[in-house]
N, C-alpha and C positions, 0 to 999 in steps of 0.2 A: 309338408315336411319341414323341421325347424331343425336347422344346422349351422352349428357354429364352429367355426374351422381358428384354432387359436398360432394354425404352422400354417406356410406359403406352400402352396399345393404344385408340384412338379408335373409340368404338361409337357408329354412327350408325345403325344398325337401332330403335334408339326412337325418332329423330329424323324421320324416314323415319315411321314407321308413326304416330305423332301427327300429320303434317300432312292437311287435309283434301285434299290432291290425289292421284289415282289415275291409274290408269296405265289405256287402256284399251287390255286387248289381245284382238285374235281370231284364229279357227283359219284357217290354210291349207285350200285345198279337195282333201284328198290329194296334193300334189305339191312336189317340190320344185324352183323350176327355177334353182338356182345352185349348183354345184360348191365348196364353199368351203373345201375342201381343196387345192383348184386356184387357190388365190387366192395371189400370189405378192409380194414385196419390193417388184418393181417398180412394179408397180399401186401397191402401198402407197401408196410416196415419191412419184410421181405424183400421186396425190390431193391427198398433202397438202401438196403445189406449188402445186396451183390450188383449193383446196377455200374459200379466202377472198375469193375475186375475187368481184364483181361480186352480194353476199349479203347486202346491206343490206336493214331490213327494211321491211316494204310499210304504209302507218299506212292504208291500204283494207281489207285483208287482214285475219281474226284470225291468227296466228301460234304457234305453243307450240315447246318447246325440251325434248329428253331429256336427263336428266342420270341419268349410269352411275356406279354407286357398286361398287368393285371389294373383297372383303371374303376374309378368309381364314376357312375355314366353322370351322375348329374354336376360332378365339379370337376372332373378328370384328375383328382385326387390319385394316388397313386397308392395300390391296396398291398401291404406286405405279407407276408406266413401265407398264401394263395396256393394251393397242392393241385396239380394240373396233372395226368396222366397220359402218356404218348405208348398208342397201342400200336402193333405190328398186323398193319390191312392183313397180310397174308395169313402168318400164323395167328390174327385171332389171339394175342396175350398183350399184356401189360411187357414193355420194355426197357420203362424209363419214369420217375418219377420227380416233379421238376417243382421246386420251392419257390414263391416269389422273395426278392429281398427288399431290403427299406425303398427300391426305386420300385418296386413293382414289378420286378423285370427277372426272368430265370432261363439259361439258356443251355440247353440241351448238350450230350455228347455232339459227336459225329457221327453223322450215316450217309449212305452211298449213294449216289445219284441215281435215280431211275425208284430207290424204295419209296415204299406208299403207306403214311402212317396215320392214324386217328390221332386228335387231341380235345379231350378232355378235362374240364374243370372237375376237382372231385372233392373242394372241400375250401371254405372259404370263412373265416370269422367273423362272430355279429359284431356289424347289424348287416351285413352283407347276405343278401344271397345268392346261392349257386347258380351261376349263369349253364344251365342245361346244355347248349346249344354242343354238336359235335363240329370239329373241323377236319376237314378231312387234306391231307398237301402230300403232293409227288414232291419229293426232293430233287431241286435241277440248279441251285446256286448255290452259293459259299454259304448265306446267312437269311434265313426266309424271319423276316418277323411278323408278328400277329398281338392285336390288340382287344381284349376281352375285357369289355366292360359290365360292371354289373349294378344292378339295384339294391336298393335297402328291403329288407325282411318289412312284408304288410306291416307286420304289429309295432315295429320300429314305429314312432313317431316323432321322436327328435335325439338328436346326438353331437357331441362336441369330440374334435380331435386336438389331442395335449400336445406340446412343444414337442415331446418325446416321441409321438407316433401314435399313443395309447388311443382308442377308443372309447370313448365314456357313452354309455347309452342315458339320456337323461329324460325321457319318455317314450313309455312303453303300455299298450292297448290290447288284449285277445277278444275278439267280440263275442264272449260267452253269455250265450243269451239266458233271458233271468226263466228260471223254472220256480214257484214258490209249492212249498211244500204246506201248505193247506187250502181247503179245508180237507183234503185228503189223508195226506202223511202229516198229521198237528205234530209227534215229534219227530218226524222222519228227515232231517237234516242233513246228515250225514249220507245219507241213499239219494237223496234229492240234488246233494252239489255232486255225488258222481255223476247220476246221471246228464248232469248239466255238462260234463265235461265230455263226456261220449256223444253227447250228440254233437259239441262242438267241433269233435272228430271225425263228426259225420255218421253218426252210429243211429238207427231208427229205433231206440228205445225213450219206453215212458219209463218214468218212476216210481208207477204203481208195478211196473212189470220186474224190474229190478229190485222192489222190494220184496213182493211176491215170490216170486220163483226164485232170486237167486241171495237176497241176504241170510247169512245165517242166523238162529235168532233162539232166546229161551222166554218162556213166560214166567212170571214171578209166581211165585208157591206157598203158602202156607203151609209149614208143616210141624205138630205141635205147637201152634202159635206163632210161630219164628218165621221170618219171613226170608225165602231163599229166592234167588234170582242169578241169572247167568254171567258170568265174566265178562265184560265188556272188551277186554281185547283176545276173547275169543267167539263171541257171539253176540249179538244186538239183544242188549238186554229188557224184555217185554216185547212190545209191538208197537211200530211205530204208526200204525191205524188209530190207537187206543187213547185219547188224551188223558185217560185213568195211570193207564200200566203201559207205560209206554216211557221208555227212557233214552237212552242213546249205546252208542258203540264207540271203539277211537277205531284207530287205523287198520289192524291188521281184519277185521269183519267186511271192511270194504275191500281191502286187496281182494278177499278170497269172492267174495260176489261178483268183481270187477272178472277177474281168473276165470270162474262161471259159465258167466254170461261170455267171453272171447271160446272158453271152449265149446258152448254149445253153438254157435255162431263158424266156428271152426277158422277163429280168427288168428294167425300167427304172426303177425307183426306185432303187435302189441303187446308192453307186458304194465302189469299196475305191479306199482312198488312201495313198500312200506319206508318212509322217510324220514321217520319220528327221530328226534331228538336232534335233524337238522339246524345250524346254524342260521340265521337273519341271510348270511351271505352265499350261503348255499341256497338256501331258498330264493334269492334275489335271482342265479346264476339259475336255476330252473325257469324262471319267466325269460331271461336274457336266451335262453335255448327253446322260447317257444313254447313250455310248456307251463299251463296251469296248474293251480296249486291246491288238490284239497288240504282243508288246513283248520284246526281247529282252538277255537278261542271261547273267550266268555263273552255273552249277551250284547253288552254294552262294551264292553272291555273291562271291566269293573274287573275288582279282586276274584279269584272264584272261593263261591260260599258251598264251606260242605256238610253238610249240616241234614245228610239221609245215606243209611245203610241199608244193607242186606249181608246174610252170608252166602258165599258159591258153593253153588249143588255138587261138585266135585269134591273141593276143600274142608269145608265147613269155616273155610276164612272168611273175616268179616271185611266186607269191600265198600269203602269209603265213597263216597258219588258228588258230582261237584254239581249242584242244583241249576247253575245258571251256565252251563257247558252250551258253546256255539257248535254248528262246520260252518264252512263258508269255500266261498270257490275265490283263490286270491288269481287275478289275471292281468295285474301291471303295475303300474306306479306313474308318478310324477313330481316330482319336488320333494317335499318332505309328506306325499300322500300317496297311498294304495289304494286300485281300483278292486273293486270286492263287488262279485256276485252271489248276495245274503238271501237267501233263500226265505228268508220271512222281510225283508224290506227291499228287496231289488238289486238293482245295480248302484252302488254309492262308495264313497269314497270314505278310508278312515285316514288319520294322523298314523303315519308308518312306524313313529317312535312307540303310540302306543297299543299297536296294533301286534305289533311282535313282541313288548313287553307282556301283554295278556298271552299271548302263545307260551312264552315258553314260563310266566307260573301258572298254565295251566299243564305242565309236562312237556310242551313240544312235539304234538302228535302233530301228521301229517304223512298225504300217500300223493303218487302221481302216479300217470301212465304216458308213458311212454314208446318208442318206437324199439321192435327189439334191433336192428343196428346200432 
């Protein structure tokens, strides 16, 4: 891990461990009874709608207050924007939802001595990841504090933090393994980097199965001598078996196979989304989230040369075809370079400037899949 810190890093782990107040925490009796993977945005903003109403403190009552200190484990950096969650052991809900600030540090209302409460990380910004872990604390002092430290995100591999506080991820890895699309699918490109990105998700499909079963697709037609062929952003135009009559598709043919194959699968987390006419920077912002990128360019990066028709069987419109059309699976960056898993050359690195100048005069087509949270 290559990190470069350009701000002095605030260490409160000595501060924390000199004071004479502890935290008292104890065990769960084997179970867990809150889903907190199931815990959603909504709920969130909710909470922290109404979570100051009506919270003044009781001078009958003793009272104490958690304070969450959010830390990056390998410099004790101090993590800001950190959304922690403090659940009611009893009632089983959400009762409080706690921000970190520029110290890393967010500290709770007041609650009553003897209550029993979960604490939960529930959302933390890259390259950071969510530290799982629950804490469980009886309230029995004025002030319990707790120090949750976290790790960098796998695919993180190197970042710098600005004067300001910012973040900058300046390398970035998904280890999307190379699938090549012949001699099998000779133009099957576009089927070939989804499925590369499903299995990087863990998903046990081939490419020929993907292709097969779940691409939609037309074959090309002579009809009167005129040659007809299917819309490519509605169907894979020819067969991508065929190195005759075999052409390509953009994005929306792969959503709908990606949609498919999760329904027959009876998959509901996932959704593949169509992301065409994304910006450089939105697409960067989908790697920095972990997610791959089908994405599609020309051959080499070269101009795209269009110079082959057809009309569509629906229209009778005559549809223009860019002869030298890529996919490719995009899964990082580094410096002024993108890591790209090219289904006809492997895993290789292109020049980022001209790697997104070919995307978008080729149209800017592009899809992901994604988590439906």
């Amino acid at each position: 891990m290559k990190i470069i810190l350009k701000t002095t890093a605030i260490i409160l782990s000595a501060i924390l461990i000199a004071s004479s107040v502890y935290v008292y925490i104890y065990r769960a009796q084997g179970r867990e009874d809150i889903n907190y993977s199931a815990i959603t945005d909504e709920q969130i903003n909710k909470v922290l709608q109404n979570q100051y109403i009506n919270t003044s403190s009781s001078k009958n009552k003793k009272q104490g207050r958690i304070k969450v200190t959010s830390l990056y484990k390998e410099t004790q950096m101090p993590i800001e924007n950190v959304i922690y969650v403090i659940i009611d052991d009893k009632a089983n809900e959400i009762v409080e939802v706690l921000v970190t600030d520029g110290a890393g540090t967010a500290t709770s209302r007041l609650y009553d001595y003897g209550k029993k409460y979960k604490i939960k990380q529930y959302s933390i910004g890259s390259p950071y990841k969510v530290n799982e872990e629950v804490i469980q604390i009886k309230i029995n002092d004025k002030e319990h504090f707790l120090i949750i430290e976290s790790d960098t995100l796998e695919y993180v591999k190197g970042f710098e933090v600005a004067e300001d506080g910012k973040v900058n991820i300046t390398e970035l890895f998904m280890p999307v393994e190379i699938i090549k699309q012949r001699p099998v699918l000779p133009n099957g490109c576009e089927i070939t980097s989804l499925t590369a990105v499903l299995n990087y998700y863990g998903y046990d499909v081939t490419k020929t199965e993907m292709s097969d079963t779940y691409l939609p697709r037309r074959h090309f037609e002579r009809i009167d001598g005129i040659l007809y062929g299917g819309d490519p952003y509605k169907e894979y135009a020819g067969d991508p078996r065929d190195p005759l009559n075999g052409f390509f598709s953009y994005a929306p043919p792969i959503v709908e196979a990606a949609e498919l194959y999760f329904k027959d699968i009876k998959e509901e987390n996932k959704t593949p989304i169509d992301i065409s006419g994304s910006s450089r920077e939105e697409i960067m912002g989908f790697l920095e989230s972990g997610v791959p990128v089908v994405i599609w360019t020309t051959l080499n990066l070269e101009k795209p040369r269009i110079n082959y028709s057809w009309k569509l069987f629906e229209t009778g419109d005559k549809f223009y075809a860019p002869i030298n059309l890529h996919c490719i699976v995009l899964k990082g960056f580094v410096d002024d370079k993108v890591y790209v898993m090219d289904p006809l050359k492997g895993s290789i690195t292109r020049n980022a400037d001209d790697f997104f100048a070919s995307y978008e005069a080729l149209g800017s087509h592009a899809m992901v899949v994604i988590n439906e949270s």
